[in-house]
Residue frames as qw, qx, qy, qz and C-alpha x, y, z in Angstrom:
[[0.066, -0.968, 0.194, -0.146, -12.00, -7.59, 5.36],
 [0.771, 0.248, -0.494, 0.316, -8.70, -8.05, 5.89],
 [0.635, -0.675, -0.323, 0.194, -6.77, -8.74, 9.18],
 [0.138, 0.969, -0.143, 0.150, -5.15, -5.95, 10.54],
 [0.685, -0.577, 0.404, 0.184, -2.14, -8.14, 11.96],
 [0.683, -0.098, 0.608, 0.393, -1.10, -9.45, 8.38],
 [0.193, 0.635, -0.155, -0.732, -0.18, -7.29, 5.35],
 [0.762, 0.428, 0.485, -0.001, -1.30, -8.39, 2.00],
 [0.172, -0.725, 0.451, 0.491, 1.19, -8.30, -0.81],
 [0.867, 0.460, -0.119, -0.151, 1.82, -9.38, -4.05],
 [0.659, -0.236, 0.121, 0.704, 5.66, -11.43, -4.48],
 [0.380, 0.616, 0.105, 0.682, 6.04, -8.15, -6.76],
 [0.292, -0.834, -0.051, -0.466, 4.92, -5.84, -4.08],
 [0.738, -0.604, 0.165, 0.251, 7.03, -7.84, -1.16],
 [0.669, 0.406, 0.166, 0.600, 9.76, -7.60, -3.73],
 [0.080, -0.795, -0.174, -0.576, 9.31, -3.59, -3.47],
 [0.609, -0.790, 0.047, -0.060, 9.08, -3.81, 0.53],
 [0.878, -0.233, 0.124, 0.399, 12.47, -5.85, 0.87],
 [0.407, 0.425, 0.008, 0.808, 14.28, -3.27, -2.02],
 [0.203, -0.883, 0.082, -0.416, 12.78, -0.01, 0.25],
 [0.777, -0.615, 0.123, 0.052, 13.73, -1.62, 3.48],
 [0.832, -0.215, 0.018, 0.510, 17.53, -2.47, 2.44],
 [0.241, 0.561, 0.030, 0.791, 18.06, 1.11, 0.24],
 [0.278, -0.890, 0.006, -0.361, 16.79, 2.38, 3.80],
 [0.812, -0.487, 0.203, 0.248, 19.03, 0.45, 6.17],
 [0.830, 0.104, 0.257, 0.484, 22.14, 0.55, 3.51],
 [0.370, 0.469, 0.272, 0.754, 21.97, 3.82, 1.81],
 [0.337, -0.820, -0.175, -0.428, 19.49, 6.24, 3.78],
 [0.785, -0.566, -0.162, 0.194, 20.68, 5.18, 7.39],
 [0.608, -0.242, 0.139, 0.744, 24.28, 6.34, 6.48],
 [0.306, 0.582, 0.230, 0.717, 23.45, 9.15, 4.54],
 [0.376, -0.801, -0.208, -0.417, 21.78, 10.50, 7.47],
 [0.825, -0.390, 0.004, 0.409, 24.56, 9.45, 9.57],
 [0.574, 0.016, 0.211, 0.791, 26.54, 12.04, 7.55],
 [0.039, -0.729, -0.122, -0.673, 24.13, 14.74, 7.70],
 [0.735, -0.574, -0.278, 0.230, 24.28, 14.21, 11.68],
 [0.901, -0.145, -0.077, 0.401, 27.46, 14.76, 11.39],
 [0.289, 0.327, 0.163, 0.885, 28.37, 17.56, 9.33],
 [0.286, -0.718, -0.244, -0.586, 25.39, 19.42, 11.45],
 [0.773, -0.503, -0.213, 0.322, 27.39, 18.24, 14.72],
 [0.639, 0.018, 0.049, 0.767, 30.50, 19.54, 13.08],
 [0.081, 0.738, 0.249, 0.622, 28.79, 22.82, 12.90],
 [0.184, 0.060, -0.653, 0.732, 29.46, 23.43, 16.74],
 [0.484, -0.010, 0.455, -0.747, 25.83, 25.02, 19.17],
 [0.019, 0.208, 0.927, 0.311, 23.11, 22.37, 18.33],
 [0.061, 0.601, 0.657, -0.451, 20.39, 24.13, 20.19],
 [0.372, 0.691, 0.130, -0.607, 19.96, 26.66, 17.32],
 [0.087, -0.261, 0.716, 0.642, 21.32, 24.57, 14.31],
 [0.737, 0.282, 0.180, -0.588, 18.48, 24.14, 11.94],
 [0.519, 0.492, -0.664, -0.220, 20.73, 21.47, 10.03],
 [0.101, 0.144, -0.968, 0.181, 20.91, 19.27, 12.92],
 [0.510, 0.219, 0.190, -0.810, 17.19, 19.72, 13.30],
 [0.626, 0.561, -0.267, -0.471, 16.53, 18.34, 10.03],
 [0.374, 0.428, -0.821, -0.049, 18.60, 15.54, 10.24],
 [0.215, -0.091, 0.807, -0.542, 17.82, 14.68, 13.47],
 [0.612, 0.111, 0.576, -0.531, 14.29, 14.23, 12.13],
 [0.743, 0.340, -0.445, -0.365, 14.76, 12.62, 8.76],
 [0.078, -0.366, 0.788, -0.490, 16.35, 10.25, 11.59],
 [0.532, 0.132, 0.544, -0.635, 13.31, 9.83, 12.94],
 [0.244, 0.539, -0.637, -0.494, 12.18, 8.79, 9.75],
 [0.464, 0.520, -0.700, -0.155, 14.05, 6.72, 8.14],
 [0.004, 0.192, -0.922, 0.336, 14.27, 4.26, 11.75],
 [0.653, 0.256, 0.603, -0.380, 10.20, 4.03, 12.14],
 [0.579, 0.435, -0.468, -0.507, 10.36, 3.22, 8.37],
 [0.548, 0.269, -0.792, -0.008, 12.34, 0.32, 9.17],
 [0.189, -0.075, 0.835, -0.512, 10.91, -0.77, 11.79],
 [0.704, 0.341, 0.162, -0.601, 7.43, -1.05, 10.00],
 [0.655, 0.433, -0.533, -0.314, 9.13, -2.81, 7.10],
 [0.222, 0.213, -0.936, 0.173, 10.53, -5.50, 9.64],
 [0.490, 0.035, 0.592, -0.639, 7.48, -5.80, 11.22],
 [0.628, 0.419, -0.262, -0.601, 5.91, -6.33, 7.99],
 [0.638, 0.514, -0.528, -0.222, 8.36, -8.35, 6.72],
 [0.322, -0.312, 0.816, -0.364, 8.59, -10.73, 9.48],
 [0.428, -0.157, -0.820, -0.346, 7.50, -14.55, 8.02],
 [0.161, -0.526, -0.771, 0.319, 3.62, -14.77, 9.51],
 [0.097, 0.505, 0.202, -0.834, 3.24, -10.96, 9.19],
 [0.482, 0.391, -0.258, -0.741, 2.28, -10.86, 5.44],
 [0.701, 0.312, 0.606, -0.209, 0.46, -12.96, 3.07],
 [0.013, -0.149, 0.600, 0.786, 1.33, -13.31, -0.80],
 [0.672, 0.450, 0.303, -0.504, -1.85, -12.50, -2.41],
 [0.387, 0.171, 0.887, 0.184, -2.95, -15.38, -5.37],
 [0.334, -0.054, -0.564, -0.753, -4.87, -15.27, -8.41],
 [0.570, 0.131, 0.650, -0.485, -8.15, -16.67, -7.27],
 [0.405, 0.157, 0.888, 0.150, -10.32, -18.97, -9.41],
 [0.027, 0.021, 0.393, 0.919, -11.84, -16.08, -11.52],
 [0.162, -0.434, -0.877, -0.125, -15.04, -17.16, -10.46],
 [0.376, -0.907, -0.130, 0.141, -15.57, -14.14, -7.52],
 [0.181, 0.889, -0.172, 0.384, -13.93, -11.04, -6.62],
 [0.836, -0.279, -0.256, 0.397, -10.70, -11.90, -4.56],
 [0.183, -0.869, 0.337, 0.313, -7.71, -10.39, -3.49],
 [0.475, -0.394, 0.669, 0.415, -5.78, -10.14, -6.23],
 [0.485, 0.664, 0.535, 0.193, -8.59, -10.27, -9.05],
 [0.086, 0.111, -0.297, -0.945, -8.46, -7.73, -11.92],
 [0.146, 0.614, 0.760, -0.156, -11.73, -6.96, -12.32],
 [0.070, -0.420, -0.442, -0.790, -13.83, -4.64, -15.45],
 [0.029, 0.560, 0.470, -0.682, -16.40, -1.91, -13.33],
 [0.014, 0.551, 0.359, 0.753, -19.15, -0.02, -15.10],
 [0.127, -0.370, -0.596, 0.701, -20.33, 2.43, -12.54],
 [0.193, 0.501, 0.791, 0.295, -23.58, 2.92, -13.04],
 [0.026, -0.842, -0.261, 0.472, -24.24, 6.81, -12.67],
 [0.060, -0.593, 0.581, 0.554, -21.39, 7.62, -15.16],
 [0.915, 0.401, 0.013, -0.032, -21.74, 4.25, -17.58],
 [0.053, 0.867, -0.490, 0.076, -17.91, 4.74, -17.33],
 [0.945, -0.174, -0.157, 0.228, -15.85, 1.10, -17.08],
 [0.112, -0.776, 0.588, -0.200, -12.89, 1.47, -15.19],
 [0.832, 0.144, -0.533, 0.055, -10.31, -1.51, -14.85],
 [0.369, -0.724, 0.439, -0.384, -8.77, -2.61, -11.01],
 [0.701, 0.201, -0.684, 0.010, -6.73, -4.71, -9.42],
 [0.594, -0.702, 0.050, -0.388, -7.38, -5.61, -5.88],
 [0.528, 0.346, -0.526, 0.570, -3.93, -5.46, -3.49],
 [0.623, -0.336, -0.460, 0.536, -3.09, -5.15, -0.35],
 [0.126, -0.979, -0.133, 0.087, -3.29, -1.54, 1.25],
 [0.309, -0.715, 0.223, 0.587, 0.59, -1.12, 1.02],
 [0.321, 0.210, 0.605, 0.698, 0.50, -1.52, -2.96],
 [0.228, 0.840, 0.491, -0.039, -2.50, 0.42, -3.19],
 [0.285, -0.236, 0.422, 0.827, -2.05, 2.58, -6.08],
 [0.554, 0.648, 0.413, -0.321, -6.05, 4.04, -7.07],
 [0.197, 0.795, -0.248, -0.517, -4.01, 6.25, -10.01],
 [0.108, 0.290, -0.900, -0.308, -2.08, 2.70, -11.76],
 [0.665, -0.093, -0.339, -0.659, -5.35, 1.09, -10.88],
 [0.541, -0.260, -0.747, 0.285, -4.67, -0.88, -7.79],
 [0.512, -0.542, 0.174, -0.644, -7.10, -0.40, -5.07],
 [0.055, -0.252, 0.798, -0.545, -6.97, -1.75, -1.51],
 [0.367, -0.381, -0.793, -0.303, -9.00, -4.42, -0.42],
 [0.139, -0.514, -0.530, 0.660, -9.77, -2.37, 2.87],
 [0.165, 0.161, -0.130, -0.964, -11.39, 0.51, 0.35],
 [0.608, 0.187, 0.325, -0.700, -15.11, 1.20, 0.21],
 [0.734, 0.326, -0.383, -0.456, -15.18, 0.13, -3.49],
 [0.138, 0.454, -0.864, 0.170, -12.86, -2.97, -2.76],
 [0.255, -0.089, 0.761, -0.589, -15.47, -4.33, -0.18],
 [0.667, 0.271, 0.157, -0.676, -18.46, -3.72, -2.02],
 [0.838, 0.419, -0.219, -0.274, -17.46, -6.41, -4.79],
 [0.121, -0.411, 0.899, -0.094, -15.21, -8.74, -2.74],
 [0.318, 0.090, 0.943, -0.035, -16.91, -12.29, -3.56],
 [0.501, 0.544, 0.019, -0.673, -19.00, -10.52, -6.42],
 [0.676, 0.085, 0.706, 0.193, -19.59, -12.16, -9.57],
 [0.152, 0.029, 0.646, 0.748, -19.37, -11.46, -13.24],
 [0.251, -0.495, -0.499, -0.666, -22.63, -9.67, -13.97],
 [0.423, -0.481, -0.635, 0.430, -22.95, -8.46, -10.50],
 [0.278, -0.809, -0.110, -0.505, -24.79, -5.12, -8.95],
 [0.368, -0.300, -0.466, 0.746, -22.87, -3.44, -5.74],
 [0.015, 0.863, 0.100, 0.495, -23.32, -0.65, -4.44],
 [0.536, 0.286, -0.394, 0.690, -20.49, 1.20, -2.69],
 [0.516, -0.723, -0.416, 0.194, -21.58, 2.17, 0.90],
 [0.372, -0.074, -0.151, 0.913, -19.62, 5.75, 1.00],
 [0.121, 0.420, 0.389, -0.811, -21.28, 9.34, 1.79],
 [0.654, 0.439, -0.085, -0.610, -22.90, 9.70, -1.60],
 [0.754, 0.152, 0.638, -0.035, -23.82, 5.76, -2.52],
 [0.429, 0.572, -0.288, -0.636, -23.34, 4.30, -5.87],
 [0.874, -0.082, 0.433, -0.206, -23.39, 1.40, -8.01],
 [0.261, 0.490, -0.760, -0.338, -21.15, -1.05, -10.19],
 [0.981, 0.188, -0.006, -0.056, -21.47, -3.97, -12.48],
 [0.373, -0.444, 0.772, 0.259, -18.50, -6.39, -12.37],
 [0.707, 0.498, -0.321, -0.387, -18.43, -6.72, -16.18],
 [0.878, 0.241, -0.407, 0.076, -15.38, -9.35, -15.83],
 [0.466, -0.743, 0.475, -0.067, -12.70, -10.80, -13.64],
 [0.791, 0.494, -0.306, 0.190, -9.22, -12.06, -14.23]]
């Protein structure tokens, strides 16, 4: 499992963090700084629903960046590696037949802030994720959620 102090990332995915974080601090931060404004310039605040609205995309936008610097603070994350194809890692792509369905699905196991189930990155903190961390190539899991199932790890890359 992974620790909950250090975020796991690909460089593509820290890439990603570092572009949100500055389009929020550079671009967002002042935009909202100019809805503020123009909802100031409206005169009562106590019934403007514009300054409302700003006030909490505000809100926002600042714990955004504050998460991303946390994140992105050297020691906070980890670049996730290829592993040695041998076992399921962070960072393997890895072939699933799931054995109720016969169905192969393909995955790549990321960090929880890439997770993306729909492009086919899953989190290593997710049921499936767990079940076939240090699995091998012709391995049986089985996926410990409310209605159990099983997968072969056909291959890993």
């Amino acid at each position: 499992m992974a620790n909950n102090n250090i975020t796991y990332v690909t460089e593509e995915g820290l890439a990603n963090l570092q572009k949100e974080y500055d389009n929020l601090v550079h671009v967002e931060r002042e935009k909202v700084k100019a809805e503020l404004a123009e909802a100031r310039s409206q005169g009562d605040l106590s019934e403007n629903a514009d300054y409302d609205a700003a006030r909490e995309r505000q809100s926002e936008v600042e714990s955004r960046i504050v998460e991303l610097e946390n994140m992105l603070q050297p020691g906070h994350y980890e670049i996730i590696r290829k592993g040695d194809k041998k076992d399921v890692n962070l960072g393997s792509t890895v072939r699933l037949e799931f054995m109720d369905t016969r169905e192969v699905e393909t995955y790549t196991i990321v960090g929880s802030t890439e997770a993306d189930p729909l492009k086919g990155k899953i989190s290593n903190d997710s049921p499936l994720a767990a079940a076939i961390m240090g699995a091998k190539a012709g391995d049986v899991r089985e996926v410990n959620v409310r209605n159990p199932y099983k997968v072969t790890v056909i291959s890993i890359d």
